[in-house]
Structure formats: structure tokens, C-alpha cells
C-alpha angles and dihedrals in degrees: 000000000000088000081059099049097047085052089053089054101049084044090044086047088050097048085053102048085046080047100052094033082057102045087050096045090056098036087058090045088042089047086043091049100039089045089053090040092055075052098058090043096044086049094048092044092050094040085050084046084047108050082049088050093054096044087047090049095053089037085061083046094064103034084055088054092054101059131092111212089211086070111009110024119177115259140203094271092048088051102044091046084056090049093044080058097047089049103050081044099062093036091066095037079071092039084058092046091048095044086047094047087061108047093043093206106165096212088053083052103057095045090045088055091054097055101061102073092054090036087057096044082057096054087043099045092049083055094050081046096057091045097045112116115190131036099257093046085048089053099050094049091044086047083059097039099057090041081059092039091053088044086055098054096048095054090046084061096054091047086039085055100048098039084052086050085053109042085043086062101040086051090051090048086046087050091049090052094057095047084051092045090045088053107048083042084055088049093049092049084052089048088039089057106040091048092059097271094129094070089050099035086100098059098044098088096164092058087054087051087050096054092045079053095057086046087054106057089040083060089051086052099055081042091061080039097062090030086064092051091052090051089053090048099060089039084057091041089051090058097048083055097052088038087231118147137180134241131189132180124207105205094183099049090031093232128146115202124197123193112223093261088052083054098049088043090068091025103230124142122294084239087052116126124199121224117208099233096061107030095102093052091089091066110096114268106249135039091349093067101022077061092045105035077057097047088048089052099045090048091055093046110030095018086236102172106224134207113180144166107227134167109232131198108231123217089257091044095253106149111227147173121247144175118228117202117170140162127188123226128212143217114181092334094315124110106235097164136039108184139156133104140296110212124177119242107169090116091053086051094052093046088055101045087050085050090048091052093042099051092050098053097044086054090049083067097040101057091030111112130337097304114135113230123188132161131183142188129247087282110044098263113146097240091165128032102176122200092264093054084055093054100043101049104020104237123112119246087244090059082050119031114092100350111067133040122220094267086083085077104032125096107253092224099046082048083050099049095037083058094046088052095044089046091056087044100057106027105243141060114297115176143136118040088335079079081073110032097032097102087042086049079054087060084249129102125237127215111199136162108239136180110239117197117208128215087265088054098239115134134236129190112233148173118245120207111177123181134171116256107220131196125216100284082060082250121149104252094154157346127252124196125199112195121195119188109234095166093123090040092055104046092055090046074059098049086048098047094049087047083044094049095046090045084058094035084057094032081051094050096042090054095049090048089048094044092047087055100051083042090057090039094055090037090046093048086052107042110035090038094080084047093049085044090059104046095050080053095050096046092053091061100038078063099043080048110111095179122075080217107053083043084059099053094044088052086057090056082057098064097049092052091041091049090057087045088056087051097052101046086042091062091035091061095043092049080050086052107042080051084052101051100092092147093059110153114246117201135155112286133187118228085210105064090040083061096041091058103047088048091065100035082059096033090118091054082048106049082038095056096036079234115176112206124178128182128210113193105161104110090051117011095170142036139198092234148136092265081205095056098045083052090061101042091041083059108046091046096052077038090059099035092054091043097054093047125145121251096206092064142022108276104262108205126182130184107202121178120198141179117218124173099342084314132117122218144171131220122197105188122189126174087208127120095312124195145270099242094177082067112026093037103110100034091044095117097026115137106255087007102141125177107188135048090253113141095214095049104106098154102232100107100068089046097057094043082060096049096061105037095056089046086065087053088252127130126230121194137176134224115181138151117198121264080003104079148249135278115196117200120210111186107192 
């Protein structure tokens, strides 16, 4: 018994050590098999991200080729998404390389290699893209982009096809060493049994851990297995979403297979099934299958790989636009296989008919008529130079476009003064091209008459509309300017507004003549009609007179009246002349010798009167003025201020000259009688308007010192207080 038992031992102990070889053995091949498995998913998953990446890089292409910059110009965002995608592309362009350089499969190899050139052109031609600068260049380069792009995919699908063979077969050899490891488990549990495990099979807990174990990576197994479904599931919905299917023929079965898209693409039924015969009847009769039915024949026979545009009939008679990739594939010089991918691109057509239409159009106003057109970018930078603009200024639109800014046909100093102005507007410094754009920057538009210099360097007059270009965020991308040339316009605004000016100039004649004869005839009827009066008084009693005497006596009156008479008529025609001197000669004059020279023509009222008079001519020392005319005012005003002195004090005169706001004045300040001015005010330079019982006051010299300062289009006012003094106010 206890040899048996020892024999049952040594066989249980075996069992387990078979058990547990076994269970390591598998669990290594399981582990081998699940983590090639994840590398043939990972492969397939990035290959799918890849083959979206490259369609979504060519998609920005062209949308990039379709915009003008003058309405729709690519912004940051545009630009950053494009790099986002450059950057997750390359990224798993290294992932692939690095998954390939693991699982060392020949036929991965070959397909990876071929992959690189067009991988790089891509990399290269996004680049060229970003730093196009003008449409057509931005075409070419898209063109490129979407054949590599194209290219690309092809040779993804290839990679996509193979990686899916050969995870297909590493999942059925996983399968089949599971089967083999289920089997001989099921043989050990029978062993187990019949040597006596059974009994024991509760208290060998490591041989049950052994067995979850085994549950466990099986598990793992049916997890790849779904993971892999799901990745076959995006890659199928990816191509939904582009609308790109796949096609293969089997020459040596005869069969034609569709995928679904391909399907949906000639709109036949999902249980449609191509013949052969009849396949390529649903391209277009006409150039569309004479160009496919050749491109079939020369892949059989020569393996060229084609990549064509073509209009198909659909099953329901709908015409659309598809893309036509196919590779031919070769057994001992025989073509046994034609395979690649259908995609719809009906919606691309159409966009680039509208563009087309678009463009055209949009060039048709541009180049219509003399209008100057010119759009920059943020920066200044000519980005359009339309026909009229070459017209207009003389320069070509390649001696413009991206190179120069406006300022190449603008005058240096309007640019100057238009800053200066703008500056003052908006409180702060504007130069450079902002002068231009600054009211745009505002979201307004600004009108203004500028000065353009061609390439010849003759000028033209023109007016200037600039606007801000916007994108479809309503974000500045650009400035537009629309010239008109207004050279004629403007000389005959010139030739009205001389013509305009002279008719004022004559309008404004006429009314002070007129108004300097209804002034002398009111002062006249004023002033000579007391004199008159007298006279026709006088000489009815010098006719009513008897004695030669009392005749005598009345004659005498005459003269005297007669004699007032003369006065007034004489100061009435100098106050007529001084209005009438429109022509007087202005020269520089010094305050100071003007000064000078009154103080010694009146040096006896002076010395007479103990006067102190004192100048200060510091502020303004001299004056544009008629030297005859400051005499005179300069005069009458030290006369006056010497005649109306106080009795109770020496007479205190002071000649101050100021500058107030760009202007030039003259203050003569007394401290004699002053004057009422509540009462006087509106009669103060009156002619024969006296203020004081002084028997030399006749009023005339205020007058005429009015006369003539106003003549000059000058003011004076008065400010005066009674037994204080008098300030006079001469405003230049």
C-alpha cells in the first residue's frame, strides 16, 4: 500500500509537472500569438488613421487652393489644424516603421518601402502649400498633393489588406492552438481522473489557478478578437464617410467583387453582384470608358498602375464623378488579379465648377473698366493688382504683387500729414500703412482724395475707398482699395471754386460798399444836419438883419458853422477812404519805433503833463501790419490817454503787446477820467461822440481808430471804470 502510494505520488507529481509544462508552454505560445496579434491590430488601426489623414490633408489642399485670398484667406486656425494633421501623420508613419521593424514579415516590408517616397512628397508638398503665395501656385502644389495623397492611400490599402491576411491567419493558428491545448487539457483531466486526481482535485488549489489562468488568457484571446472587429469597423465606417470603396477582379475565377461603398457609389442593390462582361457598362459612353476600357487593357498586359477622373451611369441613371484607382497584380507573367478603390467625387466637381465660376466672374470685375483694385494682406503686403490698377498707375501686377506696399505710389509727405491727423484723432501714434487702413481697423470705411504717383512719376488726383476684407469668423484678414481717378474732377472743382471765390470776393465788395454808403449817409444825415440847420437859420436872419452891423456879426456866425461843416465832411471822406483801401501795404513793423516815434511827436504834451509812459513789447515785438495805419491808432490812443487825464494824479500810461491763440494784440492802459460804459457803450466809437467837458474832445479820433483797425480785419474794445482809468484793446 504505501509502495502504492508512493507510485501514485511520483505518477500525481508527473501529471503535475506535464500539467504545468504544458500549461507554460501554451500560455508562452498564447502571450507570442495575442501580442502579435495587438501588432497586427495596432498596424491595421493606424494604416485605417492614416489613409483619413492623408484624404483630410489633401481635402485642406484643396480647400486651400480654392481660396482667394481677396474674399476667403486662410487663417491661423486653418493653418494650425493642417499642421495638427501633419504632425499626428508623421507620428504614425514612425509608429508603422517601428511595428514593422518588429514583426520582420517580407511581404509588410516591401509594401512599407514603397510607401516612403510618396510619404515624404506629402510632407514636402504641405510645406510648399503653407508657403505658397499666390492661387495658381496653391493649385499646382494641391494638384500634387492629392495625386500623392491618392498614391498614399493606394498603397495603405495594400498595407491595410495584407496586415488583415495576416492577422486572419495568426488568429486561425491561435485558434488551432487552442483547440490542441483544449485537447491535450481534456487528456490530462482524463489521466488526472483515472490516476486518482479526482480525490485530490479539491485540495490542489495551484492546479485550479492554473486552469483560471488558462480561462483568463482565452478571454484575452476573444478580447483581441473583438478589438479587431472594432478596428474593422471604423476602417469600414471611414470609408462610408469618404465615400471610398474597393473593387477586385479574379481573372482566374472570373468574379467581380464590390465593397458596400462601391455599391452605394453605382447605386445598385447591397445583394448586387457585378459580371464581368458587363461591369464597365456603367462608365459614360465616350471619353470616360474609351479612357478606362484603355487603362484596363494596359494594367493586364503591361501592369501600369492607373489613377483616373471618370463620369459613371449609375444603375438608376444618376450621372456622377469618381475616382478609379487600380493595380494589377501577376503569377508567372499572367495577370490573376485587378484590384484598388472607387470614391465619389461628384461634391469636389461641383466645388470646382462653382470656383471656377466664381473665379471667373470675380475676375470679370476686377479687370472691368479703369477702376484701381488693390488688396493686401495684415501686413501691407500687395496681394491683388488688378488690370485697372495697371492702367491707372503704370506698373505690372509682377513688379507689385507680393513685393511692395501702397506706400510705392503714394506721395511721402500726404502719408506724413494723414498720420499726424489720425494721430491727433485717436490719441495715440498712427504711421506707416495704418494711415491707410486705421478707420477700416475701426470696422468703418474711409473715402479720401489722395495724390497716386505712377512709374513715370507724373501725378494723378484720386479717390481712395479702403475697406477690411473678413473671413468667415468676421475676422480682419485683409485690406482692399478702390481708386478712382478724379484728375479731371478735380481740376474743374478747382476752376469753380476760383470762379466761386472771385464771385464772393465781388459779392463781398459790393455789400461793404454798399454798407459804407448807407453808413455816410446815416452819419451824414446826422451829423451835417445840426450845421445845415444852422446855416438856414443864420441866413434867415441875416436876411431879416436891417443893420450892416448886426449882418456883420451874423456873417461871422457863418464861418464858424461853416468851418464845423468843413470838419465834418473832412473826417467823413477819410473814414470813406480808409473803407476803401482794400490794397493797404503790409510790412514788419516794430512796436518799438512806432513808439519811439509817437513819444517825441507828443514830447511837449508829455513834459507838459509830467506823463510817465512805459512799453512792453516782449511778447510781440513786431506786427504784419500798414506802418501808416499803427501810427495813427498808436496816436490817438497816447493822445486820448493824455487828454482825459485826471487831475487828481500824474497821467500813468502803459503799452503792452500779447500773443493769444496764434494772435497778436495791444493793450494801452491810463489810470485818467475813464468812462461810464453803462452809459457810453454803444456810442464809444461813435464820430463826434465825446464823453467828457473837455474843450478839445471832438470824437472823431476814436472813430477813426476804429475805422481803420477793423479795415485791417482787426477788433478794438474798451474796459473802463470811472475816475479809475481805461484799457483799449487792439486785436491784430
Amino acid at each position: 500500500m504505501a509502495t502504492l502510494l508512493k507510485s501514485t505520488q511520483a505518477r500525481f507529481l508527473i501529471i503535475i509537472a506535464t500539467v504545468l509544462l504544458i500549461l507554460i508552454v501554451g500560455q508562452i505560445i498564447v502571450h507570442q500569438r495575442i501580442s502579435l496579434q495587438a501588432a497586427d491590430a495596432e498596424i491595421i488601426n493606424t494604416s485605417g488613421k492614416q489613409r483619413i489623414l492623408s484624404q483630410q490633408i489633401a481635402k485642406l489642399g484643396l480647400l486651400m487652393a480654392r481660396t482667394d485670398k481677396l474674399f476667403d484667406t486662410q487663417d491661423q486656425k486653418v493653418s494650425q489644424y493642417l499642421n495638427e494633421l501633419l504632425t499626428e501623420f508623421k507620428s504614425n508613419h514612425t509608429n508603422l516603421n517601428q511595428q514593422e521593424s518588429k514583426l520582420h514579415v517580407p511581404a509588410l516590408n516591401s509594401l512599407y518601402s514603397k510607401t516612403t517616397p510618396s510619404y515624404q512628397s506629402i510632407i514636402q508638398l504641405v510645406q510648399r502649400l503653407q508657403q505658397a503665395n499666390d492661387l495658381l501656385s496653391r493649385r499646382v502644389v494641391s494638384d500634387s498633393l492629392n495625386l500623392k495623397a491618392e498614391e498614399f492611400l493606394i498603397h495603405m490599402e495594400f498595407i491595410v489588406d495584407e496586415s488583415e491576411k495576416i492577422a486572419v491567419s495568426r488568429i486561425d493558428d491561435l485558434r488551432a492552438v487552442e483547440m490542441k491545448l483544449a485537447g491535450i487539457a481534456i487528456v490530462i483531466l482524463m489521466l488526472e481522473f483515472i490516476f486518482l486526481v479526482f480525490p485530490l482535485f479539491k485540495e490542489n488549489k495551484d492546479l485550479s489557478a492554473l486552469i483560471l489562468e488558462l480561462k483568463e488568457s482565452k478571454a484575452k484571446v476573444i478580447a483581441k478578437d473583438e478589438e479587431k472587429r472594432k478596428v474593422e469597423e471604423i476602417l469600414s465606417k471611414t470609408n462610408e464617410v469618404a465615400r471610398i470603396g474597393t473593387w477586385e477582379v479574379d481573372n482566374v475565377k472570373g468574379i467581380i467583387s464590390w465593397s458596400k461603398v462601391t455599391r452605394e457609389i453605382h447605386e445598385v442593390p447591397e445583394d448586387y453582384t457585378p459580371e464581368l462582361s458587363t461591369a464597365i457598362n456603367f462608365f459614360k459612353e465616350g471619353a470616360s470608358r474609351t479612357a478606362i476600357e484603355k487603362a484596363v487593357e494596359e494594367a493586364m498586359e503591361k501592369g501600369t498602375p492607373y489613377d483616373l477622373e471618370l463620369e459613371l451611369v449609375t444603375a438608376k441613371g444618376n450621372n456622377v464623378w469618381a475616382r478609379a484607382i487600380g493595380k494589377a497584380e501577376f503569377e508567372n507573367n499572367q495577370c490573376t488579379r485587378l484590384y484598388g478603390v472607387f470614391q465619389d467625387i461628384s461634391a469636389i466637381k461641383a466645388s470646382q465648377k462653382a470656383l471656377h465660376a466664381t473665379n471667373a466672374e470675380m475676375s470679370a470685375i476686377l479687370n472691368a473698366g479703369p477702376t484701381s483694385i488693390i488688396t493686401t494682406d495684415l501686413n501691407g503686403i500687395i496681394t491683388n493688382f488688378n488690370k485697372g490698377a495697371e492702367d491707372l498707375l503704370k506698373y505690372t501686377a509682377t513688379e507689385i504683387v507680393g513685393i511692395q506696399t501702397p506706400a510705392i505710389f503714394h506721395l511721402e509727405e500726404e502719408v506724413i500729414e494723414r498720420g499726424l491727423q489720425l494721430s491727433e484723432e485717436f490719441g495715440r501714434e498712427i504711421e506707416g500703412f495704418d494711415v491707410f487702413v486705421e478707420h477700416a481697423k475701426q470696422d468703418t470705411f474711409e473715402s479720401r482724395n489722395w495724390t497716386y504717383v505712377r512709374k513715370n512719376g507724373s501725378k494723378i488726383q484720386v479717390q481712395l475707398v479702403v475697406t477690411a476684407l473678413k473671413d468667415e469668423n468676421q475676422e480682419i484678414c485683409g485690406y482692399i482699395g478702390i481708386a478712382t481717378d478724379i484728375s479731371d474732377m478735380v481740376e474743374q472743382q478747382s476752376k469753380l471754386l476760383a470762379a466761386k471765390n472771385d464771385l464772393k470776393e465781388l459779392s463781398e465788395r459790393l455789400t461793404f460798399q454798399n454798407q459804407q454808403l448807407a453808413s455816410f449817409a446815416h452819419i451824414a444825415s446826422h451829423n451835417l444836419r445840426s450845421p445845415i440847420s444852422n446855416l438856414s437859420s443864420l441866413l434867415n436872419l441875416y436876411n431879416m438883419s436891417e443893420g450892416e452891423e448886426e449882418k456883420s456879426n451874423i456873417f461871422g456866425h457863418f464861418e464858424k458853422v461853416i468851418g464845423h461843416l468843413t470838419d465834418t465832411l473832412e473826417v467823413l471822406v477819410e473814414s470813406i477812404k480808409i473803407k476803401e483801401d482794400l490794397n493797404q501795404r503790409i510790412e514788419t513793423i516794430s512796436f518799438e519805433e512806432i513808439f519811439n516815434k509817437t513819444k517825441d511827436m507828443l514830447v511837449d504834451e508829455v513834459l507838459h503833463t509830467d506823463a510817465k509812459i512805459s512799453c512792453d513789447f516782449s511778447q510781440a515785438p513786431k506786427v504784419s501790419y500798414n506802418k501808416l495805419y499803427l501810427e495813427s491808432i498808436m496816436m490817438n490812443l497816447l493822445t486820448n490817454a493824455i487828454k482825459y487825464r485826471s487831475p487828481e494824479r500824474k497821467p500813468e500810461i502803459s503799452l503792452i503787446t500779447r500773443v493769444e491763440d496764434g494772435k497778436i494784440s495791444l493793450e494801452v492802459h491810463d489810470n485818467g477820467l475813464g468812462i461810464d460804459l453803462e452809459k457810453h457803450n454803444q456810442k464809444l466809437f461813435g464820430l463826434n461822440k465825446t464823453f467828457h467837458r473837455n474843450p478839445e474832445a471832438k470824437g472823431v479820433g476814436l472813430y477813426i481808430t476804429k475805422t481803420q483797425v477793423e479795415s485791417m480785419n482787426g477788433t478794438i474794445s474798451a474796459n473802463s471804470k470811472v475816475n479809475q482809468g481805461s484799457t483799449f484793446t487792439v486785436k491784430f
